[in-house]
py3Dmol code that shows the C-alpha trace and the ligand (Angstrom):
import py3Dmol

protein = """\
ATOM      1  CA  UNK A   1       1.824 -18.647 -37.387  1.00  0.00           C
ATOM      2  CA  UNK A   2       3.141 -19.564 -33.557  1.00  0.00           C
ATOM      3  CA  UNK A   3       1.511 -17.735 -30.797  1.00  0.00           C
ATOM      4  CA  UNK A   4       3.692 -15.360 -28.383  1.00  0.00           C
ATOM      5  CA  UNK A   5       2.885 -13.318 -25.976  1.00  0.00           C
ATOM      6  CA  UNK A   6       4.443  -9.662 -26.264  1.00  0.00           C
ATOM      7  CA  UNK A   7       4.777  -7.848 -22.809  1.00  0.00           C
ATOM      8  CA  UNK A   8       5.852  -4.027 -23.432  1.00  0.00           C
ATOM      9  CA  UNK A   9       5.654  -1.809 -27.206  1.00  0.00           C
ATOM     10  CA  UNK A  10       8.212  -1.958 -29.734  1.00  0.00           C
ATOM     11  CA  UNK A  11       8.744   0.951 -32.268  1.00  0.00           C
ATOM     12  CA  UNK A  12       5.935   0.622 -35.387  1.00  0.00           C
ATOM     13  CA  UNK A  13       8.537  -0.331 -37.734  1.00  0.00           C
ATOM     14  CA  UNK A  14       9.968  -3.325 -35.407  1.00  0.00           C
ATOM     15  CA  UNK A  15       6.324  -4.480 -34.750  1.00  0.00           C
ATOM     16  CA  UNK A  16       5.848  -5.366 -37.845  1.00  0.00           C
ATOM     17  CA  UNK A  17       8.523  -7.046 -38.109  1.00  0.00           C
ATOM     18  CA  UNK A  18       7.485  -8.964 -35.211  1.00  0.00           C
ATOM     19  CA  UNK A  19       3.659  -9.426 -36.980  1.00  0.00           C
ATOM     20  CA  UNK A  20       5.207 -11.075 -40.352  1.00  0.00           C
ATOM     21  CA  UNK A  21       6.753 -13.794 -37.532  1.00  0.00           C
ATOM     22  CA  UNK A  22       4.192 -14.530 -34.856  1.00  0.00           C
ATOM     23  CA  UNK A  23       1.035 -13.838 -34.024  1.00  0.00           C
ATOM     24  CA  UNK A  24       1.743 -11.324 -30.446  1.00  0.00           C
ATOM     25  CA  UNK A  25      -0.983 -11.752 -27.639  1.00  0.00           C
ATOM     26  CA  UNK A  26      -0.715  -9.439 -24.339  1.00  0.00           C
ATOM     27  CA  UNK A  27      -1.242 -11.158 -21.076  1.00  0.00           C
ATOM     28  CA  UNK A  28      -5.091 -10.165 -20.961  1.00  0.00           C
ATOM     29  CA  UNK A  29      -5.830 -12.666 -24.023  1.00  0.00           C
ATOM     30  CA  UNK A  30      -4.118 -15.109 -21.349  1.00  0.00           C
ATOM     31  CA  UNK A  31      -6.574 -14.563 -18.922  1.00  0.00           C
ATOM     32  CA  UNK A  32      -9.259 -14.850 -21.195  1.00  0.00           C
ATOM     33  CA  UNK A  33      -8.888 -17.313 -23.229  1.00  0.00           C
ATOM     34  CA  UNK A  34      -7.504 -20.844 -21.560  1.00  0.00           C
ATOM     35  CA  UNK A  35      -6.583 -22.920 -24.750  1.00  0.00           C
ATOM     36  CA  UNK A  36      -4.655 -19.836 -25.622  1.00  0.00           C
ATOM     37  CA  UNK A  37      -3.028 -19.629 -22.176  1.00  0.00           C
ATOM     38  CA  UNK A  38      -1.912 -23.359 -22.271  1.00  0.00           C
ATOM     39  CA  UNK A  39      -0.631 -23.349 -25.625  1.00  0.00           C
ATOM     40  CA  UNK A  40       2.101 -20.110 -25.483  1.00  0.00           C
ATOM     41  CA  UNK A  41       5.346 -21.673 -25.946  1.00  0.00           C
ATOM     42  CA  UNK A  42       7.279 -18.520 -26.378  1.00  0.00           C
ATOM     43  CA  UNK A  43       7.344 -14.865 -24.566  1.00  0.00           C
ATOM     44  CA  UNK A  44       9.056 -11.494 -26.402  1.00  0.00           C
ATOM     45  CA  UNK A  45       9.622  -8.706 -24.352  1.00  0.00           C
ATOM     46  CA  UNK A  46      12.097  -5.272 -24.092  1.00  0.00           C
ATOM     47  CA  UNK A  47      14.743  -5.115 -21.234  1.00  0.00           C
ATOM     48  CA  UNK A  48      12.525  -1.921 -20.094  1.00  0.00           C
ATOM     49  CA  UNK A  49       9.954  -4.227 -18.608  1.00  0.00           C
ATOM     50  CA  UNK A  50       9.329  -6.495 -15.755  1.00  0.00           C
ATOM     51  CA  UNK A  51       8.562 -10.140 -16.456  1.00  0.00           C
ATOM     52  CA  UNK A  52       6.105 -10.857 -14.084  1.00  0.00           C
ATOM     53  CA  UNK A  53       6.265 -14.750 -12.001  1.00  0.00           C
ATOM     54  CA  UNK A  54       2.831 -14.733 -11.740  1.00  0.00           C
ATOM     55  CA  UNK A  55       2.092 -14.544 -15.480  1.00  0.00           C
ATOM     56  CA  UNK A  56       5.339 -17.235 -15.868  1.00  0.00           C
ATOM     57  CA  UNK A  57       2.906 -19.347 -13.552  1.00  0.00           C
ATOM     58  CA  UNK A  58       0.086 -19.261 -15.928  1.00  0.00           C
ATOM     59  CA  UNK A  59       2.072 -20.911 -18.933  1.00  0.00           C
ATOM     60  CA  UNK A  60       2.375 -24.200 -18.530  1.00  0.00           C
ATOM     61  CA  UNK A  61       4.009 -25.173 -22.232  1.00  0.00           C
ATOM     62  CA  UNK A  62       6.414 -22.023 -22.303  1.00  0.00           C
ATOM     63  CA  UNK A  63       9.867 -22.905 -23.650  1.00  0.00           C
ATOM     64  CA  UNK A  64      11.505 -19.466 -23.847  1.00  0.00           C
ATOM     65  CA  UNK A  65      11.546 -15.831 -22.908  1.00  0.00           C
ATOM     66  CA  UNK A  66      13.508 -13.880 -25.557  1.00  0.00           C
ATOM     67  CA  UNK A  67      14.100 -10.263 -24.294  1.00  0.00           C
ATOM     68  CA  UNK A  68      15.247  -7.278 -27.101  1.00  0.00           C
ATOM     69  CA  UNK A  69      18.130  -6.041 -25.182  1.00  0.00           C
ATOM     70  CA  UNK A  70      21.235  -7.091 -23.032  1.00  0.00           C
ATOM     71  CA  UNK A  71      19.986  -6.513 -19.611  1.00  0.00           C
ATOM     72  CA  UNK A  72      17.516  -9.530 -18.224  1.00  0.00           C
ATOM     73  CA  UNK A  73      17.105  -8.258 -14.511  1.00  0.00           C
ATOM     74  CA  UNK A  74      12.794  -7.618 -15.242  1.00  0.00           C
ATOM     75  CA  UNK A  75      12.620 -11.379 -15.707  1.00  0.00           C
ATOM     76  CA  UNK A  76      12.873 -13.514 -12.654  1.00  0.00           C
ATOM     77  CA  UNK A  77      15.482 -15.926 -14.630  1.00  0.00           C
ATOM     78  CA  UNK A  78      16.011 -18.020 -11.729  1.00  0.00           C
ATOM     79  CA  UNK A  79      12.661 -19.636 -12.067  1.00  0.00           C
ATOM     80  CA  UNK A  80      12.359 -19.869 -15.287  1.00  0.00           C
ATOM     81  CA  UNK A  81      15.970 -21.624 -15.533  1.00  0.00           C
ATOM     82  CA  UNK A  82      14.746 -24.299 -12.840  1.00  0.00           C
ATOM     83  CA  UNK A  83      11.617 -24.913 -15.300  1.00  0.00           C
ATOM     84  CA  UNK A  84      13.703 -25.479 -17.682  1.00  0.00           C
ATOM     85  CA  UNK A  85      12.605 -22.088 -19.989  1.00  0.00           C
ATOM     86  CA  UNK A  86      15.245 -20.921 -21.749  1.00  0.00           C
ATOM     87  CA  UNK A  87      16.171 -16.816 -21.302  1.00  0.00           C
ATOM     88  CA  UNK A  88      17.934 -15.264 -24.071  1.00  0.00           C
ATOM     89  CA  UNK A  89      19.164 -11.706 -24.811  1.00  0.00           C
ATOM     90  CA  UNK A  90      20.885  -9.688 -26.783  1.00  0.00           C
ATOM     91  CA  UNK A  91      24.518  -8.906 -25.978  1.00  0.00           C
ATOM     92  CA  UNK A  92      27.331  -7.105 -28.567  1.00  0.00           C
ATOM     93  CA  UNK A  93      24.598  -5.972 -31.136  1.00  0.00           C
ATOM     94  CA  UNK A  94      23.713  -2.290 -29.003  1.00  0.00           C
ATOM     95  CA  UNK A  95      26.877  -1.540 -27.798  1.00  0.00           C
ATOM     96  CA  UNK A  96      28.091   1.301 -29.990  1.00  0.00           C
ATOM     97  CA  UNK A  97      24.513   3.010 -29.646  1.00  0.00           C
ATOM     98  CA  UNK A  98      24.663   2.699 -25.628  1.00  0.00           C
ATOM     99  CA  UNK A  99      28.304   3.993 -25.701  1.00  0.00           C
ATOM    100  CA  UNK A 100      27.331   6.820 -28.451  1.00  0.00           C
ATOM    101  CA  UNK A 101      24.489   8.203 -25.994  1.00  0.00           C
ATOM    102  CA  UNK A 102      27.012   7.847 -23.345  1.00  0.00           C
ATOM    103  CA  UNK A 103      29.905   9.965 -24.608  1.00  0.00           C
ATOM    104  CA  UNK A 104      26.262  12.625 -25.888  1.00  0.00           C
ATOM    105  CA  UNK A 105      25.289  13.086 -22.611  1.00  0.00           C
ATOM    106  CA  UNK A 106      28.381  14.018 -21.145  1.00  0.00           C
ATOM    107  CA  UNK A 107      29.306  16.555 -23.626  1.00  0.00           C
ATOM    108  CA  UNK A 108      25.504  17.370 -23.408  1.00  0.00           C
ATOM    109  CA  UNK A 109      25.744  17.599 -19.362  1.00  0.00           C
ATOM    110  CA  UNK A 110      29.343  19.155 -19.433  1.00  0.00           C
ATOM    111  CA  UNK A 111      28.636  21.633 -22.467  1.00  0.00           C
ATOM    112  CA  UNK A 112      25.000  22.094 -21.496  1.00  0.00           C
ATOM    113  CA  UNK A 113      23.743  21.662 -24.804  1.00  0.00           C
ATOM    114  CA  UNK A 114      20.157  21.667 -23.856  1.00  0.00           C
ATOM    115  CA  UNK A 115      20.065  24.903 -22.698  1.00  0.00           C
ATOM    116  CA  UNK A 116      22.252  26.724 -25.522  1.00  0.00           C
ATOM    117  CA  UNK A 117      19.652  25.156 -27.640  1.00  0.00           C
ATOM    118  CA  UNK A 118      16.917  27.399 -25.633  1.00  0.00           C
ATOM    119  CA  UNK A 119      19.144  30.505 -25.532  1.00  0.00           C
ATOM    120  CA  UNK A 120      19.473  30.969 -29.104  1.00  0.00           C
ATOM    121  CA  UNK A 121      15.276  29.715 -29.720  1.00  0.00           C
ATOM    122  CA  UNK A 122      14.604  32.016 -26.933  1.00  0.00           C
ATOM    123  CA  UNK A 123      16.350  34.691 -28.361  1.00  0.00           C
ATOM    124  CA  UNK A 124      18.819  35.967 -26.164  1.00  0.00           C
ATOM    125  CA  UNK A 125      21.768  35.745 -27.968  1.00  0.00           C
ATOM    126  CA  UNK A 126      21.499  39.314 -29.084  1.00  0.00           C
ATOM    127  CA  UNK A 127      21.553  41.243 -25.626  1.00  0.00           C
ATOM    128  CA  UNK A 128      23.440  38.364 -23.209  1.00  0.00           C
ATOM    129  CA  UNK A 129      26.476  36.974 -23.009  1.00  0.00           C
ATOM    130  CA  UNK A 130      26.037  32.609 -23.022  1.00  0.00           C
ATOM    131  CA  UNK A 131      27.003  31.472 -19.462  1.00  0.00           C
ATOM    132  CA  UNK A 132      30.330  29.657 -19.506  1.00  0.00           C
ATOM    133  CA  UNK A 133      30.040  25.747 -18.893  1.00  0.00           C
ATOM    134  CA  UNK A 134      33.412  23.413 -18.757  1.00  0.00           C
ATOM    135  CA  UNK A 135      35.814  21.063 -20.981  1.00  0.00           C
ATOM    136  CA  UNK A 136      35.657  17.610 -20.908  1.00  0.00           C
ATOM    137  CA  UNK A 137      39.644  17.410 -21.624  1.00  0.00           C
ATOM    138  CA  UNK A 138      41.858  17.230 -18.657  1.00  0.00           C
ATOM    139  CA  UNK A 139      38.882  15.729 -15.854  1.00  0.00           C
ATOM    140  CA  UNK A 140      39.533  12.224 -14.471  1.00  0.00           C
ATOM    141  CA  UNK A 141      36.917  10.475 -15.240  1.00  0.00           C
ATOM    142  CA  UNK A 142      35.603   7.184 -13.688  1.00  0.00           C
ATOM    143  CA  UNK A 143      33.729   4.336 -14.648  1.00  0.00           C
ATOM    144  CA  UNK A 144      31.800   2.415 -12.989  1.00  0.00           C
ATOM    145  CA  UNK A 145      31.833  -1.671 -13.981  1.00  0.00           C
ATOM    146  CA  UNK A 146      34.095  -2.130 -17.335  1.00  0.00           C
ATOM    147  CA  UNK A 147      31.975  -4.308 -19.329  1.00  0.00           C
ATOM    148  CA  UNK A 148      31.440  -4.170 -22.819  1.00  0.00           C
ATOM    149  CA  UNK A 149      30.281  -1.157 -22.867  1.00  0.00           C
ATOM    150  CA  UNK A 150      32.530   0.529 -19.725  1.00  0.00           C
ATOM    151  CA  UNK A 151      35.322  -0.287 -22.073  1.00  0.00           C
ATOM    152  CA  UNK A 152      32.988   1.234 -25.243  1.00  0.00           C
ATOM    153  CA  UNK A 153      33.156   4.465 -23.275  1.00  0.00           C
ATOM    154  CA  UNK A 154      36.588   4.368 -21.868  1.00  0.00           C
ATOM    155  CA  UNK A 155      38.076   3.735 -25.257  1.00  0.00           C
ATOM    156  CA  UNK A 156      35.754   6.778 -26.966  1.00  0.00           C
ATOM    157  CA  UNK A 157      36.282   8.964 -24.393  1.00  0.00           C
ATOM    158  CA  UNK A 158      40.378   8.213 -24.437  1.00  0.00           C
ATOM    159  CA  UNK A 159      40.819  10.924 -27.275  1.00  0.00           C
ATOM    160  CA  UNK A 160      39.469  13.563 -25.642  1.00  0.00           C
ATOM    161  CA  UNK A 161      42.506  13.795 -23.224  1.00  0.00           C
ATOM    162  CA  UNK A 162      40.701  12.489 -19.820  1.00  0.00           C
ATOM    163  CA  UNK A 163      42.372  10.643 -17.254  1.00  0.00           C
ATOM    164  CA  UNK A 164      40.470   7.092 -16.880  1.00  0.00           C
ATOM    165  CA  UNK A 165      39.648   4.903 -14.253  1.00  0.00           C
ATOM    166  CA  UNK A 166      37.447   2.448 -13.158  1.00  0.00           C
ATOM    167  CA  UNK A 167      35.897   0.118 -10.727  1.00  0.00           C
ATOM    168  CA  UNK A 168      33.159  -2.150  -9.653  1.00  0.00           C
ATOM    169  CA  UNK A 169      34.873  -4.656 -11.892  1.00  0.00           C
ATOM    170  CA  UNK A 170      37.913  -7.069 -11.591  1.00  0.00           C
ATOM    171  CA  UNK A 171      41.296  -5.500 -12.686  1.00  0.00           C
ATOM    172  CA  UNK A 172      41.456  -6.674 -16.201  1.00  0.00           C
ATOM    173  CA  UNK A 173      44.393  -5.818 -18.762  1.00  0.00           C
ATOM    174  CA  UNK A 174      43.218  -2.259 -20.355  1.00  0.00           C
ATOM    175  CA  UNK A 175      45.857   0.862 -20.101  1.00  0.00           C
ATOM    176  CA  UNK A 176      43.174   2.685 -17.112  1.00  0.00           C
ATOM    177  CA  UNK A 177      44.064   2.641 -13.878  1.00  0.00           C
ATOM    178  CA  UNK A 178      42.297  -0.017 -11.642  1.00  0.00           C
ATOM    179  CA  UNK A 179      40.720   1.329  -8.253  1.00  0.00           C
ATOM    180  CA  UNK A 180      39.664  -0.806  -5.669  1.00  0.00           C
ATOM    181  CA  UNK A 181      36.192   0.380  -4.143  1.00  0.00           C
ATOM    182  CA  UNK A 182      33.635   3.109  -6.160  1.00  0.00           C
ATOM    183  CA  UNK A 183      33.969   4.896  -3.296  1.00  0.00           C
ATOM    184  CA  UNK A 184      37.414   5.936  -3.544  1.00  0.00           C
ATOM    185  CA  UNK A 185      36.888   5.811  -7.331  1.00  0.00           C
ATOM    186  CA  UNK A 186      34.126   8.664  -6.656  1.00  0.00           C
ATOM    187  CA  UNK A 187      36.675  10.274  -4.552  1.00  0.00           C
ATOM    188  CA  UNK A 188      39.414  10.754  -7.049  1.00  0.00           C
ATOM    189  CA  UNK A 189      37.703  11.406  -9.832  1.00  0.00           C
ATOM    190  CA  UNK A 190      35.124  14.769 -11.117  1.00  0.00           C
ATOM    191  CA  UNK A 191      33.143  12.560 -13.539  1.00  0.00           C
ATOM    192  CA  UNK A 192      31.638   9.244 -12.388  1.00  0.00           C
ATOM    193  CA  UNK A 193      29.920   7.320 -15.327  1.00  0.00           C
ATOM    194  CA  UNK A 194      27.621   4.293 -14.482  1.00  0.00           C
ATOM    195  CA  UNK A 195      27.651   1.466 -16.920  1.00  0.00           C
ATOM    196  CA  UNK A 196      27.177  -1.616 -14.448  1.00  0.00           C
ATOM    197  CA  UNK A 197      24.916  -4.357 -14.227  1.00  0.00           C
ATOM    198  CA  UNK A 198      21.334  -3.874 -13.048  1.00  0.00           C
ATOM    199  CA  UNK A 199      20.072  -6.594 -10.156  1.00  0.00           C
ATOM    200  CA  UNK A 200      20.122  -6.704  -6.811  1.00  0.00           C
ATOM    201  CA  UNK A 201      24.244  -6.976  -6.226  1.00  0.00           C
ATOM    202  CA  UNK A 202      24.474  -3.244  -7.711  1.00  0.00           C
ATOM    203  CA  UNK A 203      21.294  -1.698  -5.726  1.00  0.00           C
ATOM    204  CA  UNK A 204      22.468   1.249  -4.698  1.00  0.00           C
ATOM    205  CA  UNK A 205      25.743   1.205  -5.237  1.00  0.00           C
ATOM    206  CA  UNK A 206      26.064   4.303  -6.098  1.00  0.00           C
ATOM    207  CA  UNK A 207      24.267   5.862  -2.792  1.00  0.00           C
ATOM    208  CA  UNK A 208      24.554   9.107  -0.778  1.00  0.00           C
ATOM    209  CA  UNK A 209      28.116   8.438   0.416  1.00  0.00           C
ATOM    210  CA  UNK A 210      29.584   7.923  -3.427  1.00  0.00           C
ATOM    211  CA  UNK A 211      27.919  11.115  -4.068  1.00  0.00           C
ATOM    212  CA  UNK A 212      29.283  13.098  -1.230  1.00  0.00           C
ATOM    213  CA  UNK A 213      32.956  11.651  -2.473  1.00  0.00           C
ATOM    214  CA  UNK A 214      32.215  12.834  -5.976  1.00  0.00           C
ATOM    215  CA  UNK A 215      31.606  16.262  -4.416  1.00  0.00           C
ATOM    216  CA  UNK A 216      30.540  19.585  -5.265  1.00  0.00           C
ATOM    217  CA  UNK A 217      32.120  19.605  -8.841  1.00  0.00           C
ATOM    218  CA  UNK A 218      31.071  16.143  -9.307  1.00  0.00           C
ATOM    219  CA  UNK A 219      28.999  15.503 -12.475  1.00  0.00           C
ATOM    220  CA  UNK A 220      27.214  11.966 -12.554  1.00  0.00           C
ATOM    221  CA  UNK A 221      26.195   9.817 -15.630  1.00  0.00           C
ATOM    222  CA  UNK A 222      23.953   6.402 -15.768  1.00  0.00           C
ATOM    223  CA  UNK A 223      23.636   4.860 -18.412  1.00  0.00           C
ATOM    224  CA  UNK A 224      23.158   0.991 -16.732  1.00  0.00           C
ATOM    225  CA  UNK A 225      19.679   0.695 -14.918  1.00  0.00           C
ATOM    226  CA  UNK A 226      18.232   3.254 -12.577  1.00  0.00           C
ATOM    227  CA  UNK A 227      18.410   0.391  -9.803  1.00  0.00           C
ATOM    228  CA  UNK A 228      22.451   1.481  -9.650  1.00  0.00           C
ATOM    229  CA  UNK A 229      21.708   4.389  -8.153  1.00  0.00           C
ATOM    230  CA  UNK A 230      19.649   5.921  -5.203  1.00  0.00           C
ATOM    231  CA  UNK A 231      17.645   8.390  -6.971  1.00  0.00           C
ATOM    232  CA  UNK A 232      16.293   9.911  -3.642  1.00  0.00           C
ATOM    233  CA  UNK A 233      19.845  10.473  -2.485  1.00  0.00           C
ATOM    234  CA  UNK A 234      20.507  11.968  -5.944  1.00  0.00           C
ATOM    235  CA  UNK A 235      17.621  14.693  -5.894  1.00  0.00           C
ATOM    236  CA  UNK A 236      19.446  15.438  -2.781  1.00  0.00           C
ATOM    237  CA  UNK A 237      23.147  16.142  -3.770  1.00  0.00           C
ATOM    238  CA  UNK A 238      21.633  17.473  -6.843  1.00  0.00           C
ATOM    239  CA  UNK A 239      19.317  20.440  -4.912  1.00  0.00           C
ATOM    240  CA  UNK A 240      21.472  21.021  -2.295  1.00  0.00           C
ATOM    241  CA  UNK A 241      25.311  21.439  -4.265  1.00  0.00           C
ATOM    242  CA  UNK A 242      26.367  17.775  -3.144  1.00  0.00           C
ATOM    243  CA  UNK A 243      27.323  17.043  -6.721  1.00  0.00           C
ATOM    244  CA  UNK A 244      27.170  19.791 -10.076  1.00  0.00           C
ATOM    245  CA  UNK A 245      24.794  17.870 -12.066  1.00  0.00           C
ATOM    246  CA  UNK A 246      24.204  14.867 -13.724  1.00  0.00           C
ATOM    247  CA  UNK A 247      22.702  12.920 -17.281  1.00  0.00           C
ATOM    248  CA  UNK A 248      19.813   9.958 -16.819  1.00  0.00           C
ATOM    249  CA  UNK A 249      19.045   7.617 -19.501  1.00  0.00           C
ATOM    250  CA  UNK A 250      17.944   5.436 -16.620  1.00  0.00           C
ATOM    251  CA  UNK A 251      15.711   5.670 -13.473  1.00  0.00           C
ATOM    252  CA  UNK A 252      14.511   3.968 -10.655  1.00  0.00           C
ATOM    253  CA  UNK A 253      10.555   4.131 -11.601  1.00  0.00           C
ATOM    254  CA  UNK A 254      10.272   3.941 -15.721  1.00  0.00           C
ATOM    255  CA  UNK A 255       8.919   5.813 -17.421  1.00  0.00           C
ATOM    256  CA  UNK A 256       9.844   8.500 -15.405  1.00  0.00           C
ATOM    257  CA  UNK A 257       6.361  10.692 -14.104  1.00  0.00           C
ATOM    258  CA  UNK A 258       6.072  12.454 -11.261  1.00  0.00           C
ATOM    259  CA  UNK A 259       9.739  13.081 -10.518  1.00  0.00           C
ATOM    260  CA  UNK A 260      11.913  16.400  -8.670  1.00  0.00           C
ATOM    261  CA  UNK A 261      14.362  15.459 -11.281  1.00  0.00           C
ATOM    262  CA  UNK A 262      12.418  16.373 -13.998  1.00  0.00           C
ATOM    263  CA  UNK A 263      12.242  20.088 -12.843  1.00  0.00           C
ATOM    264  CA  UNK A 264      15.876  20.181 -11.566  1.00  0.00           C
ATOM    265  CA  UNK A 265      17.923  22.259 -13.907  1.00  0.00           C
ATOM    266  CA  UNK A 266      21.382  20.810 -13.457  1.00  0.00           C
ATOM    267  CA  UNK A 267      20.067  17.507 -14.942  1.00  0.00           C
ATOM    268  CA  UNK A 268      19.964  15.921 -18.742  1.00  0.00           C
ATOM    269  CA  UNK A 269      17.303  13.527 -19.058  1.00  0.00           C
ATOM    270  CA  UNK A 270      17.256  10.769 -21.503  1.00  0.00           C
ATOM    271  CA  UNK A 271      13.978   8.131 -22.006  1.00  0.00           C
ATOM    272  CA  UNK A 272      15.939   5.108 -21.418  1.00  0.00           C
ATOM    273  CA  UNK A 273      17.125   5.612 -25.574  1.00  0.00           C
ATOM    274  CA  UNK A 274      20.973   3.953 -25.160  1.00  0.00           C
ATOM    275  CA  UNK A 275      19.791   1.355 -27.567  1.00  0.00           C
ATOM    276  CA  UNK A 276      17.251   3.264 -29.342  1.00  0.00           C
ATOM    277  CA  UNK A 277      18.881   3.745 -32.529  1.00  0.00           C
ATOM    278  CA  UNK A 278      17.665   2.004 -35.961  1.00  0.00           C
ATOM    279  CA  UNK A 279      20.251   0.123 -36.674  1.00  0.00           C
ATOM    280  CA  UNK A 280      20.641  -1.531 -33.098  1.00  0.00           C
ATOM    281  CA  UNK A 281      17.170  -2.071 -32.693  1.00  0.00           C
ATOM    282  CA  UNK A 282      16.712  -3.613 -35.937  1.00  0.00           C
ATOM    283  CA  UNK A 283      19.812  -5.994 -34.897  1.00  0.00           C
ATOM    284  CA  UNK A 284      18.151  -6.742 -31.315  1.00  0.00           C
ATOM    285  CA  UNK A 285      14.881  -7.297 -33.026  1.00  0.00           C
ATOM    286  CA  UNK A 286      16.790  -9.942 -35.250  1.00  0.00           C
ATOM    287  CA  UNK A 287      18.626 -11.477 -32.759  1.00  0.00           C
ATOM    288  CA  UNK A 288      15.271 -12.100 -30.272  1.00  0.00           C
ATOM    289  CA  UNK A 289      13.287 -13.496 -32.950  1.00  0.00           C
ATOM    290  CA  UNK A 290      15.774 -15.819 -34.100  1.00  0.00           C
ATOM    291  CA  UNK A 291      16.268 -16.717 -30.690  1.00  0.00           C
ATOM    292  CA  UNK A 292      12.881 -17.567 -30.379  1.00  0.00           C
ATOM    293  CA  UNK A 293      12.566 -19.290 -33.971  1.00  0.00           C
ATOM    294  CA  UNK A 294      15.596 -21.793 -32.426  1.00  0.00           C
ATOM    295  CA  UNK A 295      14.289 -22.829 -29.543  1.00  0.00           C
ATOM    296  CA  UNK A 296      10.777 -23.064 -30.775  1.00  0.00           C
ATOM    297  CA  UNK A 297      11.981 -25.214 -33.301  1.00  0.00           C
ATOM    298  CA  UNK A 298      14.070 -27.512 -30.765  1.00  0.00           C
ATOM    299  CA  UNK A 299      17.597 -25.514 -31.594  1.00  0.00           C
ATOM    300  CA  UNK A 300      19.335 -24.619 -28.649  1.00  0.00           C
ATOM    301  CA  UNK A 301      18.836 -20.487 -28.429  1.00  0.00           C
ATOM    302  CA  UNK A 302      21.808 -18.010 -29.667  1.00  0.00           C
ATOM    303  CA  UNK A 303      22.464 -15.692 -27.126  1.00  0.00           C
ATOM    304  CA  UNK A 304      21.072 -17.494 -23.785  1.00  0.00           C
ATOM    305  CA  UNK A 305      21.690 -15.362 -20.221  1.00  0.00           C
ATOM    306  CA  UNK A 306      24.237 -16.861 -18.494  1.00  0.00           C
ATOM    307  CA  UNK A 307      23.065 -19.746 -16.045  1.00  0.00           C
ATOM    308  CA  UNK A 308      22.049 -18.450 -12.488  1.00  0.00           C
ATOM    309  CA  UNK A 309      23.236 -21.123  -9.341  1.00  0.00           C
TER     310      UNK A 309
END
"""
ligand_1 = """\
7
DGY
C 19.326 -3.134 -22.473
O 19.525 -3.722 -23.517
O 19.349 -3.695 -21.376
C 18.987 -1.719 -22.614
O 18.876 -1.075 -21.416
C 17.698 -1.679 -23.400
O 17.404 -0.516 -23.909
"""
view = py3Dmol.view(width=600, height=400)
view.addModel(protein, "pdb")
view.setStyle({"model": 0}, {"cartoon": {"style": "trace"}})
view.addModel(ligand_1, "xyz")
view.setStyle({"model": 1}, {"stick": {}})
view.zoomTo()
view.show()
């Protein structure tokens, strides 16, 4: 059975798959055993993780890095391109999870679903009345970067009566309205939903000046990387009224520990789960490993990230 080394977990069920394939080493085998280190010809990892160059550096046969999931800014694809290692990932198969969590955690966030959850556990139904939260129809809602899965959630959220518009993306033939800059985007609209890119281009796009345009009855969702968004600027608008409240399913520092947002009330947290469903994992899981069967084999790979320079 080939040799890979594994850098991150991978739900039981998908590990096993992974077991009945190759044979998974972590990077401390690497360092301790050199044959092992010099033979590795291919790497699996989850778009969660960073790909450290260092450990690239210590593999001198590798061929490819096959990541399970669309994003590929942990893995510094640059170098590995200009060695020649092919990247691959896996876009299409997790798009209708992401969007599903999406469209959850702003009826969650709007509806505060969390916390009727607690009020009827808690038993307080009997002697209070349930605080009033808000509708989803009739906001103007904006999107941030209409991708595959911007458009996922623009065309599921569509029904629910909601003016759209987005940004952060070329104008593109789709029946929402096109808006120049986020900022104005932020400006016009009460819901601002973050499915972007990760990587250094979006850092902080969404910073303290977006969130003072989105405003006091602003509600903000990310569902792209935590990178998108200063998370320190956030906390801020989030403890001080800047914005309403918002939903995570990604942050700047994963997994989250140690965070104000994790005792703010006005936010829905989510453990980086857009994907985390069985039947897009189980495609993902597919997709990786046959991307790492073709190029191990001397196929060109599936699903390679696109060429960087
Ligand atoms: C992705 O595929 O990039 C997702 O964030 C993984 O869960």
């Amino acid at each position: 059975m080939q040799a890979i080394v594994k850098i991150g977990t991978f739900a039981g069920e998908l590990q096993q798959t992974i077991d009945r394939e190759f044979q998974c080493h972590g990077p401390e085998d690497i360092a301790r055993d050199d044959g092992l280190r010099q033979s590795i010809r291919g790497l699996i990892t989850r778009s969660n993780y960073q790909v450290p160059l260092a450990l690239l550096e210590l593999l001198p046969a590798l061929q490819v890095i096959s990541t399970c999931g669309v994003g590929y800014d942990g893995i510094p694809v640059a170098y590995a391109q200009a060695r020649g290692i092919a990247v691959t990932h896996t876009p299409g198969v997790l798009d209708d999870a992401v969007c599903e969590l999406g469209v959850g955690l702003l009826l969650g966030l709007l509806r505060d679903i969390p916390a009727s959850d607690r009020f009827v556990r808690d038993g307080r139904w009997s002697d209070s009345a349930y605080p009033l939260t808000t509708s989803l129809a009739g906001k103007a809602v904006g999107i941030v970067g209409l991708g595959r899965i911007g458009r996922g959630i623009a065309a599921r959220l569509q029904p629910f009566g909601v003016a759209l518009a987005y940004s952060g993306s070329p104008k593109i033939d789709v029946p929402y309205r096109h808006v120049q800059s986020v900022l104005a985007l932020a400006g016009e609209c009460s819901i601002l939903i973050v499915c972007c890119k990760g990587g250094s281009e979006t850092r902080h796009l969404v910073n303290a000046e977006i969130l003072q345009a989105l405003g006091p009855a602003g509600y903000l969702v990310n569902i792209a990387r935590g990178s998108v968004v200063d998370e320190e600027a956030l906390v801020h608008a989030l403890t001080t009224g800047g914005i309403r409240a918002a939903a995570l399913d990604v942050f700047e520092d994963e997994p989250l520990r140690n965070s104000a947002l994790t005792s703010l009330p006005n936010v829905l947290l989510s453990p980086h789960a857009g994907s985390a469903t069985r039947e897009a994992r189980t495609a993902m899981l597919r997709l990786t490993l046959d991307n790492l069967h073709a190029v191990l084999n001397g196929q060109p790979a599936l699903s390679p990230t696109p060429r960087i320079g």
